[in-house]
GULUMVO-590912 format. One record per atom (N, C-alpha, C, CB): x, y, z. Coordinates in steps of 0.2 Angstrom, whole numbers, padded with zeros to 4 digits, always signed. Glycine has a CB too. Layout:
% GULUMVO-590912
XYZ...
% end
This chain:
% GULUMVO-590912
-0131-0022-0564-0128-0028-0565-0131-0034-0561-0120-0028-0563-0133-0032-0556-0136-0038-0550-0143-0039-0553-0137-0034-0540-0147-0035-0556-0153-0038-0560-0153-0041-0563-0157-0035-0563-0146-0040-0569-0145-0046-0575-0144-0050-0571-0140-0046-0580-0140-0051-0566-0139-0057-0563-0145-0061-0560-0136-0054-0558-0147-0057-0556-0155-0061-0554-0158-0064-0557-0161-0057-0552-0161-0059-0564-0164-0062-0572-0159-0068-0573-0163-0055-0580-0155-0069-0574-0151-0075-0577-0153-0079-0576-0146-0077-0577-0152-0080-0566-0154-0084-0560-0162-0089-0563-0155-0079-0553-0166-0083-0561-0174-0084-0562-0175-0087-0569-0179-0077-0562-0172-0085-0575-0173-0088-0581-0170-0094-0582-0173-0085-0587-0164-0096-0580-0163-0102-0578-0165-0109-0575-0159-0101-0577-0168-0104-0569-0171-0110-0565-0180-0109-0570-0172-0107-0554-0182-0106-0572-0186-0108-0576-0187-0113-0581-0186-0106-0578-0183-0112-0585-0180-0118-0591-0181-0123-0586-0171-0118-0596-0177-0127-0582-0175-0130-0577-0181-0136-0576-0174-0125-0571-0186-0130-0572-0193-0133-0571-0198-0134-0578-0197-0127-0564-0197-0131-0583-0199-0132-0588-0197-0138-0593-0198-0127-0589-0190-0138-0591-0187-0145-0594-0189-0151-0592-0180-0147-0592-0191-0149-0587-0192-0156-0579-0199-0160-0584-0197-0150-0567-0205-0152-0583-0210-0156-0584-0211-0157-0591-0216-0152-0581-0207-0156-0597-0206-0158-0604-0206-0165-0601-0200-0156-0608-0199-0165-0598-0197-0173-0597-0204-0178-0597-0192-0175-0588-0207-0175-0591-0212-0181-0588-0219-0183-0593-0215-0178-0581-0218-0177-0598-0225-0177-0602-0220-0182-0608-0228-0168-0606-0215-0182-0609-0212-0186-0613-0212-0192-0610-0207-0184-0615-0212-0195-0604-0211-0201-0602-0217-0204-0604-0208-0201-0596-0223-0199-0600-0230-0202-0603-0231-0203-0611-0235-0197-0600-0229-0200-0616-0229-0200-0621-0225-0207-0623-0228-0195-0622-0220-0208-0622-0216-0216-0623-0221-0222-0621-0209-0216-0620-0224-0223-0616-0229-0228-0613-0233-0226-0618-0233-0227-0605-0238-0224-0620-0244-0222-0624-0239-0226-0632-0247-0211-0624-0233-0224-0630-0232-0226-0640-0229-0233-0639-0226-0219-0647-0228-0235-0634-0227-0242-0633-0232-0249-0639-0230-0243-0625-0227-0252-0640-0228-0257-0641-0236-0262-0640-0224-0258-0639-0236-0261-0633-0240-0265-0629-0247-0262-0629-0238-0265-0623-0246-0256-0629-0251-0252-0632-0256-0255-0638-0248-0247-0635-0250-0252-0643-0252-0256-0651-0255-0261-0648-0245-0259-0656-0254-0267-0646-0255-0274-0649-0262-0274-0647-0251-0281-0645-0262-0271-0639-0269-0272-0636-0276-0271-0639-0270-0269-0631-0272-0262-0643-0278-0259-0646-0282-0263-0654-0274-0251-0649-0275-0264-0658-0276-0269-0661-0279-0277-0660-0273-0269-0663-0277-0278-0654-0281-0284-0654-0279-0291-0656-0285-0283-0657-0271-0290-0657-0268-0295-0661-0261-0294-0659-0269-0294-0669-0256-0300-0659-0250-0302-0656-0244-0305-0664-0253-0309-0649-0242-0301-0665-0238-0301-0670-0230-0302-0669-0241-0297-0673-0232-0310-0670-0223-0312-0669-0220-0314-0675-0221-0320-0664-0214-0312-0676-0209-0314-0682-0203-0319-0679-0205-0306-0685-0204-0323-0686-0198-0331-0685-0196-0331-0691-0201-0340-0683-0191-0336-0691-0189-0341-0699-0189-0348-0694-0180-0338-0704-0196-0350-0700-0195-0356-0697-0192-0362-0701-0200-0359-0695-0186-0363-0698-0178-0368-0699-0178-0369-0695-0172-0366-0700-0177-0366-0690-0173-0368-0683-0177-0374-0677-0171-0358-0680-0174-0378-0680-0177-0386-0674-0173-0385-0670-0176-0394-0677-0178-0386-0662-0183-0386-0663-0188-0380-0660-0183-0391-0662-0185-0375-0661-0186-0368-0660-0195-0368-0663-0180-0363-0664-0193-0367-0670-0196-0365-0674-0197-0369-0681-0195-0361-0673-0201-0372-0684-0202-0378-0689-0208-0378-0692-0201-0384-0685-0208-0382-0698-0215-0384-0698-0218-0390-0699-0217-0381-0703-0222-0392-0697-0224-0401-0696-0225-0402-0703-0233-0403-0691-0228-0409-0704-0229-0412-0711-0235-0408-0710-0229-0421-0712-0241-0406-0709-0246-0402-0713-0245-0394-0713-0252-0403-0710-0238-0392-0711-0236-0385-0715-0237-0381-0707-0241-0381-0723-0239-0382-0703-0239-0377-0697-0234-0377-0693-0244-0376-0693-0234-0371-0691-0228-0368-0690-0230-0370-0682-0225-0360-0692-0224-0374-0679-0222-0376-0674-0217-0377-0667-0224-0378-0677-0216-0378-0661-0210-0376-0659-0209-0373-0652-0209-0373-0664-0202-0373-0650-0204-0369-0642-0204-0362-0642-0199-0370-0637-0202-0358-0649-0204-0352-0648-0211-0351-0650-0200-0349-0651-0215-0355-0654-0222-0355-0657-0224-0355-0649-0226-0363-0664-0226-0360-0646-0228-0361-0640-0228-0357-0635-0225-0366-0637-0220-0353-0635-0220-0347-0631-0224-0342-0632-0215-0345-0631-0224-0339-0639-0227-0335-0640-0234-0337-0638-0226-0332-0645-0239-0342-0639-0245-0343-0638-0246-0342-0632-0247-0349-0640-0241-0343-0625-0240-0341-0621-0239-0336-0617-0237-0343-0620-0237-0330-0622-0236-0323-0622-0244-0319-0623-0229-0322-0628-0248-0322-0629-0253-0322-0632-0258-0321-0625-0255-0327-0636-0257-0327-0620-0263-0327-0617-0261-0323-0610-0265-0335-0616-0255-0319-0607-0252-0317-0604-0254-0309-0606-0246-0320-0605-0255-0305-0613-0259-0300-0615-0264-0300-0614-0259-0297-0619-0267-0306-0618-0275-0304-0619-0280-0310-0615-0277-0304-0629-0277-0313-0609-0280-0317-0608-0281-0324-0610-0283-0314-0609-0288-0328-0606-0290-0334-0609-0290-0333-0616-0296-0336-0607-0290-0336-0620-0289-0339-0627-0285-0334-0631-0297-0340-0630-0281-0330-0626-0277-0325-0629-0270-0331-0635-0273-0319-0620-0270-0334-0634-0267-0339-0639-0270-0337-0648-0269-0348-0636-0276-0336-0649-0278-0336-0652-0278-0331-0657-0280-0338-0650-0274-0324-0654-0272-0320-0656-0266-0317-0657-0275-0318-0653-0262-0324-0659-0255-0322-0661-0255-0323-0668-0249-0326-0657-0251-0319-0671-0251-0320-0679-0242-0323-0677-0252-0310-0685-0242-0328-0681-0236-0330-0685-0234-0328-0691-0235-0335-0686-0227-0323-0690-0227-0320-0698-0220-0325-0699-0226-0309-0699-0219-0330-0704-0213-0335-0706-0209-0328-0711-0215-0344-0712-0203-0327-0708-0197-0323-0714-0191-0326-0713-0194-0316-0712-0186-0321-0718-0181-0327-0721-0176-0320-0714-0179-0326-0734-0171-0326-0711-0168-0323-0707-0163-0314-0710-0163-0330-0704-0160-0316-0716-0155-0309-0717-0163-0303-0714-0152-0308-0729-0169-0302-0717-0172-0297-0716-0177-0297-0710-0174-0295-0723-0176-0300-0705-0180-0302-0700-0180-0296-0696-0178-0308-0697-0173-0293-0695-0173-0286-0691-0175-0281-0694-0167-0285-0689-0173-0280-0700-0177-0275-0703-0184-0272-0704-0176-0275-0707-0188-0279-0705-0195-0281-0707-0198-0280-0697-0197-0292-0713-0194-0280-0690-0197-0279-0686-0196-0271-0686-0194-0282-0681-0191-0269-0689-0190-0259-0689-0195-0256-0692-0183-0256-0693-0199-0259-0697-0201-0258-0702-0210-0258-0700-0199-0264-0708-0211-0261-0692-0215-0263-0690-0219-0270-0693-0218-0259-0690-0219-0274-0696-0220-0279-0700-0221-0283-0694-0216-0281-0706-0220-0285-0688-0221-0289-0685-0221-0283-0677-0216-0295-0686-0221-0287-0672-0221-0282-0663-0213-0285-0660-0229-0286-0657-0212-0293-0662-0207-0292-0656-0205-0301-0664-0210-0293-0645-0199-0302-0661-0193-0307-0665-0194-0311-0659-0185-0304-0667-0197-0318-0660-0196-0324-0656-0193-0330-0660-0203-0327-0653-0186-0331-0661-0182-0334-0666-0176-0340-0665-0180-0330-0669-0175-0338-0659-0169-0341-0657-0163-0337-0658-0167-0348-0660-0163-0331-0658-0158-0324-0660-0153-0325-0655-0162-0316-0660-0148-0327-0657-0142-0328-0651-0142-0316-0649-0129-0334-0657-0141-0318-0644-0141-0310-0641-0132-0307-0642-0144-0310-0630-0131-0303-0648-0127-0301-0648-0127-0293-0649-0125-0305-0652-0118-0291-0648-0119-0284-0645-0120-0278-0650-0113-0283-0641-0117-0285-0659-0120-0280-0665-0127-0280-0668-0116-0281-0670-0130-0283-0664-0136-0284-0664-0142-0280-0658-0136-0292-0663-0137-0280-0654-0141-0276-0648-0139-0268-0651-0136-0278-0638-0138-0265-0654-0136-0258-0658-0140-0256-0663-0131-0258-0661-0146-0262-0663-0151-0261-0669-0157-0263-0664-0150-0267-0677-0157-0265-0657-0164-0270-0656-0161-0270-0649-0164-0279-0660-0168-0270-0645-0167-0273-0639-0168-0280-0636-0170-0270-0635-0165-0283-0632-0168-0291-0629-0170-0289-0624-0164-0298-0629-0175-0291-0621-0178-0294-0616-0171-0299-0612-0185-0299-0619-0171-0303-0606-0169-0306-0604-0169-0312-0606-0170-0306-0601-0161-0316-0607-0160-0322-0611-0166-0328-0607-0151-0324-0611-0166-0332-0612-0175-0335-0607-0171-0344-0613-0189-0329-0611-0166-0345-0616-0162-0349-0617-0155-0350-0617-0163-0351-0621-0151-0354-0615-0143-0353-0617-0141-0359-0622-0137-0355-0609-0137-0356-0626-0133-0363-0630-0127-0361-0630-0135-0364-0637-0123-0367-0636-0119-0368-0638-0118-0369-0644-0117-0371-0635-0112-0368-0648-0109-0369-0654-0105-0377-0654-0103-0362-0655-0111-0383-0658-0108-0389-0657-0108-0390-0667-0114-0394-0650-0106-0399-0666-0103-0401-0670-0107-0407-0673-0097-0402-0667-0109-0406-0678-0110-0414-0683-0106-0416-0687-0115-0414-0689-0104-0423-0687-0098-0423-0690-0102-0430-0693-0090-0423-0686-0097-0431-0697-0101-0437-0704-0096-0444-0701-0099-0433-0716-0100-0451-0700-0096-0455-0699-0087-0457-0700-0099-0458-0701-0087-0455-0708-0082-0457-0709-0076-0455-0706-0081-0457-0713-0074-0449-0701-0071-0447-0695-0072-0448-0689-0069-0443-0695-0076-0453-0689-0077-0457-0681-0069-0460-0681-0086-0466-0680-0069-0456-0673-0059-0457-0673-0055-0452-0673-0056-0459-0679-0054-0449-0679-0050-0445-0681-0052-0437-0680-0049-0446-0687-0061-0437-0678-0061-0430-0674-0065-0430-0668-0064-0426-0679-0061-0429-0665-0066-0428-0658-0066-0422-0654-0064-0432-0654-0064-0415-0658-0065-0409-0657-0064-0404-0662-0064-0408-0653-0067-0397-0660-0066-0392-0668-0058-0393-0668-0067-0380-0666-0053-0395-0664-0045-0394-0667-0045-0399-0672-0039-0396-0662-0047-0404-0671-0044-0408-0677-0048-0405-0685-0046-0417-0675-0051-0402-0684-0056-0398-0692-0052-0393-0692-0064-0395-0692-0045-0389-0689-0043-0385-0691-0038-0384-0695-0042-0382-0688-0037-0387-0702-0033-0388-0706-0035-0388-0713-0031-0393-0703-0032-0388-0718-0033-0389-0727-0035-0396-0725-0025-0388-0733-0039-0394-0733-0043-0402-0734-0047-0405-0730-0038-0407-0735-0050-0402-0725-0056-0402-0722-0063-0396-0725-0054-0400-0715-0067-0399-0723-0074-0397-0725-0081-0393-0722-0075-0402-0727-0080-0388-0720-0087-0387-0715-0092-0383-0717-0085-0383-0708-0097-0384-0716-0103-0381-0718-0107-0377-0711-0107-0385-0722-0109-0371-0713-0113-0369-0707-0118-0365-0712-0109-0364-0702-0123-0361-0707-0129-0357-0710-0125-0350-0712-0136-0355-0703-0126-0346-0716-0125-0339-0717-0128-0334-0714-0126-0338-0723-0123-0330-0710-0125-0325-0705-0129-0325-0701-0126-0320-0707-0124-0331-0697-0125-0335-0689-0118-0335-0687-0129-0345-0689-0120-0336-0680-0114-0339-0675-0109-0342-0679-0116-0344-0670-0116-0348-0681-0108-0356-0682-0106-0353-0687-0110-0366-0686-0107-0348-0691-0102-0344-0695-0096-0342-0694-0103-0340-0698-0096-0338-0688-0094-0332-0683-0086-0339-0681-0102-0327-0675-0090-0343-0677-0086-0345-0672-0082-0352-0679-0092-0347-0662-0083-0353-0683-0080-0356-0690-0074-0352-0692-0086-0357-0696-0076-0346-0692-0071-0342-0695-0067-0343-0690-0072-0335-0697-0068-0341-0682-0063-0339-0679-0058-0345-0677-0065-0336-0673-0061-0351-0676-0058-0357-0673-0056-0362-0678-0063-0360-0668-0058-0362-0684-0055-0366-0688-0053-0362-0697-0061-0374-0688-0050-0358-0695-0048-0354-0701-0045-0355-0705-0047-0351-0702-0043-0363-0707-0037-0366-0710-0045-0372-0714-0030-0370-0703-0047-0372-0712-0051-0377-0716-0057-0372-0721-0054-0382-0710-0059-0376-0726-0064-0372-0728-0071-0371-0727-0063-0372-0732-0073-0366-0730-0082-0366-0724-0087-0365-0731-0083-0355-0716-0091-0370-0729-0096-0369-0736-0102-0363-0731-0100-0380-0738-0104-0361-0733-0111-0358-0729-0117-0358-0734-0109-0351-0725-0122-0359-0734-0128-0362-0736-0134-0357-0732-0129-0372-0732-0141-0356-0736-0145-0351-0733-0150-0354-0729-0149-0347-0737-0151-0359-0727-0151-0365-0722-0149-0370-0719-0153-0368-0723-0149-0370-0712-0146-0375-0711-0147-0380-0709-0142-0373-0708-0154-0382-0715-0154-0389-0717-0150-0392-0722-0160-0390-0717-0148-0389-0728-0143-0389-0733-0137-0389-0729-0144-0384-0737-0134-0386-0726-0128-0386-0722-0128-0394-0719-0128-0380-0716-0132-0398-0713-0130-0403-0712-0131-0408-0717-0133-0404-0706-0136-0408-0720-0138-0413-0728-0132-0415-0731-0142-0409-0735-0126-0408-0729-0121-0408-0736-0114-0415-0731-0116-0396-0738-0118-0414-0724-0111-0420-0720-0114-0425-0720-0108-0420-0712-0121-0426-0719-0125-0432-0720-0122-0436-0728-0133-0429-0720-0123-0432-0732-0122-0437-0739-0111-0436-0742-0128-0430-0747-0108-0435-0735-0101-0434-0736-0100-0430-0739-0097-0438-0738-0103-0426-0742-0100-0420-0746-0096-0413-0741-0106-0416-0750-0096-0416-0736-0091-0410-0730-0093-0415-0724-0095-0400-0727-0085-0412-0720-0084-0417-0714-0089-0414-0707-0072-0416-0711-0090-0407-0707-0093-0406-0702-0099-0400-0703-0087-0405-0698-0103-0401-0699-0108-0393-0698-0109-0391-0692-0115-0394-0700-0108-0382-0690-0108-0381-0684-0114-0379-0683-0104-0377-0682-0116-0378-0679-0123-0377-0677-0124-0374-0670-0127-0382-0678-0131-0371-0669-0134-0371-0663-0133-0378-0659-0141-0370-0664-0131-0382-0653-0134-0388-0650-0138-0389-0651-0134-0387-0645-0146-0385-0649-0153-0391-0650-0154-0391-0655-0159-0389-0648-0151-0389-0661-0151-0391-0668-0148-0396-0668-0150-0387-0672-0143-0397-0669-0138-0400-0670-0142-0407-0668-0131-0398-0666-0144-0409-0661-0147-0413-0657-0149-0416-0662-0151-0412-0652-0157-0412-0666-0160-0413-0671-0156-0418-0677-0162-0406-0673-0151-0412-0678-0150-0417-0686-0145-0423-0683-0144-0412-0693-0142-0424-0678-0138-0430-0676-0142-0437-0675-0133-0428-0671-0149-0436-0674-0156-0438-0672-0156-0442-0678-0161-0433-0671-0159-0438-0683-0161-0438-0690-0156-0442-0693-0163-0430-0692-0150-0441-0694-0144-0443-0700-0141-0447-0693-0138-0435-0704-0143-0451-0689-0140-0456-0686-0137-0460-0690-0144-0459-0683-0140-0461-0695-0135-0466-0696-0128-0464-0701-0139-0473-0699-0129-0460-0703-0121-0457-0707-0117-0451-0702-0125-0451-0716-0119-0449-0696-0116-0443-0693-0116-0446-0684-0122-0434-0695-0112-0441-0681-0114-0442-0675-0111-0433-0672-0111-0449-0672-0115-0434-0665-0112-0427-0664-0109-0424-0658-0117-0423-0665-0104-0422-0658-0099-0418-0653-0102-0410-0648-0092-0416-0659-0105-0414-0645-0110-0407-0642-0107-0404-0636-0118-0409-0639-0101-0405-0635-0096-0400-0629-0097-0394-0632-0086-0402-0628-0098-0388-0629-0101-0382-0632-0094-0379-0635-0105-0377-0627-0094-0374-0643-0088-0370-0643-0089-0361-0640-0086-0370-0649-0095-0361-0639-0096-0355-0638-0102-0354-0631-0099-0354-0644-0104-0348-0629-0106-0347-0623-0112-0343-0625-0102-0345-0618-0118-0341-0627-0124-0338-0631-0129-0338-0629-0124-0339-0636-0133-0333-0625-0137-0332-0623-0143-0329-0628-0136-0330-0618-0150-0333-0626-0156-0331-0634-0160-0327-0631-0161-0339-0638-0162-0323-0635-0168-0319-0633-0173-0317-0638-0166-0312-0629-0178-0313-0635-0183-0311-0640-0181-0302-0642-0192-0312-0636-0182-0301-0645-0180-0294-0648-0186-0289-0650-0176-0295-0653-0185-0283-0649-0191-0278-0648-0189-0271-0648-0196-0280-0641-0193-0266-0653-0190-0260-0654-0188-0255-0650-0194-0258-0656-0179-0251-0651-0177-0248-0648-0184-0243-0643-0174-0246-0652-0182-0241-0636-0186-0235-0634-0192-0238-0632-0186-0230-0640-0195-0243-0631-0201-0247-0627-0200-0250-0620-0202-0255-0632-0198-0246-0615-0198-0250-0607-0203-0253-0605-0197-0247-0601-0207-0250-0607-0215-0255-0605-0214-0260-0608-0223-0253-0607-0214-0263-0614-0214-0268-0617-0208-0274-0615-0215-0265-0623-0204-0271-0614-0198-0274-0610-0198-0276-0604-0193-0270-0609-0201-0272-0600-0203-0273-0593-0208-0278-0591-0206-0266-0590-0214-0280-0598-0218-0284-0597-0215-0292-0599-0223-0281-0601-0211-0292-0604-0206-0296-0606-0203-0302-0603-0201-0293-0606-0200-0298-0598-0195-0300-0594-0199-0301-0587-0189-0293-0593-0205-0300-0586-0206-0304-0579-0213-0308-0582-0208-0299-0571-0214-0309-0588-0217-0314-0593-0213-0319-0589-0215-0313-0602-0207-0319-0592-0203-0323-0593-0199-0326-0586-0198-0320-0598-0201-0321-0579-0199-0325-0574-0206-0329-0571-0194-0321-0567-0211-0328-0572-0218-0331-0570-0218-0337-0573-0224-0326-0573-0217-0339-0580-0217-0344-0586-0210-0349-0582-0216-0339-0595-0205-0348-0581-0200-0350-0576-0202-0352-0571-0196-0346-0574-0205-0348-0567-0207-0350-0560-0211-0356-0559-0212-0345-0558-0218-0356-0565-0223-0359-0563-0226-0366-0567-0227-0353-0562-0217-0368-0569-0216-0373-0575-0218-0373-0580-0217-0379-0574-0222-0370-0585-0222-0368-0589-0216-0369-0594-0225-0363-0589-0211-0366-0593-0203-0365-0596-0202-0372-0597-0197-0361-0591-0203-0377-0592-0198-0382-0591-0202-0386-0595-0196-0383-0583-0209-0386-0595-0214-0391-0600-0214-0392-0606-0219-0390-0601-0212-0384-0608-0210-0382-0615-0202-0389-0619-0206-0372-0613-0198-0385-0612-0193-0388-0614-0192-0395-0616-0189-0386-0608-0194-0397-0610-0196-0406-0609-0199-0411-0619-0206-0408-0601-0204-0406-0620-0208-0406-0624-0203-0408-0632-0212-0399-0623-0200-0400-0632-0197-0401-0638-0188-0402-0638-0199-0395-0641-0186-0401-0634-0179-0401-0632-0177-0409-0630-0178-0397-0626-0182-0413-0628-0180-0421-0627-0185-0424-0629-0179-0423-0620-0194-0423-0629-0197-0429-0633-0197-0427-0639-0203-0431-0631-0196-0424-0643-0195-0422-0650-0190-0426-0653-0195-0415-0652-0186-0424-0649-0176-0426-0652-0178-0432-0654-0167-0426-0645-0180-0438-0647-0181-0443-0644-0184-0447-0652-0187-0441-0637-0191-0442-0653-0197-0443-0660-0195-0443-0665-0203-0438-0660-0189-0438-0667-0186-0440-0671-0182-0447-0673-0184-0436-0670-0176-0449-0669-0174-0452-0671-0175-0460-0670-0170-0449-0670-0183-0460-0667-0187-0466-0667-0190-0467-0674-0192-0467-0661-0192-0462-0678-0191-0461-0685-0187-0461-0690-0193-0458-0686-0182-0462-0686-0176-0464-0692-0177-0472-0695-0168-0464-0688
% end
């Protein structure tokens, strides 16, 4: 009986140490199937967007795609591959509903988009550390200068709101004003167009968007930017990658650090807004 015993012992602590060193060949095996890997070997930096989102992501009057996530990533480019490493980011433009899929699918390496970091979203996708904050603000169309000066007064029949389809300002529309009704639109340049021309009293949006269109439709809207929401943005990147995460995330405190972040910001966050609506 004491042999079986021993035997149990000894083949257990086997498996044990045998598990161990599985583990470790598997850990080396996850680095090697990294991401980061990929890009290097290939040679190319492949980011996915939809560009809508001002002033994230956009396109100028000659069609290129432009913006503070374009920038960043150029930024991220030269951070893998070096000097002129900018020149090795591919911009792939997609339509937001399949942006997560077409990254599962590998079609792109990582989602630089303005993707508010949610938790049914973090169940498909990892974020890196949030590297923006926003808020859920308000365009409202002149003719309720007065009569609205926050989401409560839009919570009621016979009001009008428009947001993007399967966004926030959808999410936080339903919750906060569910008495009124909600148009939602597959852009949410069609969404504010629709308060701009009075066809709806309000459109919720990102803040720095919002900025954008309240810029732009100066003269028919203006905009209530006390935040309704609290939302941090990140970049997103395939379950099971810690390297690539790990590189990510102190991307992103170096680029913080050493103003870069803040040049960006300055750039499109206030002289764009600014460029806009000196073009009005």
């Amino acid at each position: 009986m004491k042999k079986f015993l021993l035997f149990g012992l000894v083949l257990t602590l086997f498996v044990f140490l045998a598990g161990g060193t599985a583990s470790a060949l598997s850990t080396e095996d996850i680095a090697k199937a990294s991401a980061l890997e990929e890009i290097l070997k290939r040679g190319e930096l492949r980011v996915g967007l939809e560009a809508g989102y001002q002033p994230f992501e956009m396109q100028d009057k000659k069609g290129n795609i432009v913006g503070f996530d374009v920038d960043m990533a150029y930024e991220l480019g030269k951070a893998i591959f070096g000097k002129g490493g900018e020149k090795k980011v591919k911009i792939i433009n997609t339509a937001w509903e399949g942006i997560i899929p077409a990254l599962m699918t590998h079609k792109f390496d990582i989602i630089m988009s303005g993707m508010t970091i949610l938790q049914s979203r973090n169940l498909k996708v990892n974020f890196c550390d949030p590297y923006y904050f926003i808020g859920q603000c308000l365009l409202v169309n002149k003719k309720n200068k007065g009569k609205i000066k926050s989401y409560k007064d839009l919570n009621k029949k016979g009001v009008i709101i428009t947001s993007k389809l399967g966004v926030t300002g959808q999410f936080t529309a339903e919750r906060l004003m569910p008495k009124a009704t909600l148009r939602l639109f597959k852009t949410e340049a069609e969404g504010a167009l629709q308060v701009a021309n009075g066809l709806a009293d309000a459109f919720i949006y990102d803040e720095p968007q919002v900025r954008v269109f309240a810029a732009k439709y100066k003269k028919t809207c203006f905009g209530i930017f006390e935040p309704l929401t609290y939302e941090p943005l990140g970049w997103a990147i395939r379950k099971g990658d810690p390297d690539f995460l790990n590189f990510l995330n102190n991307f992103l405190r170096q680029v913080r650090g050493d103003g870069r972040w803040e040049k960006l910001k300055q750039k499109w966050m206030v002289d764009y807004i600014e460029k806009v609506a000196r073009e009005q």
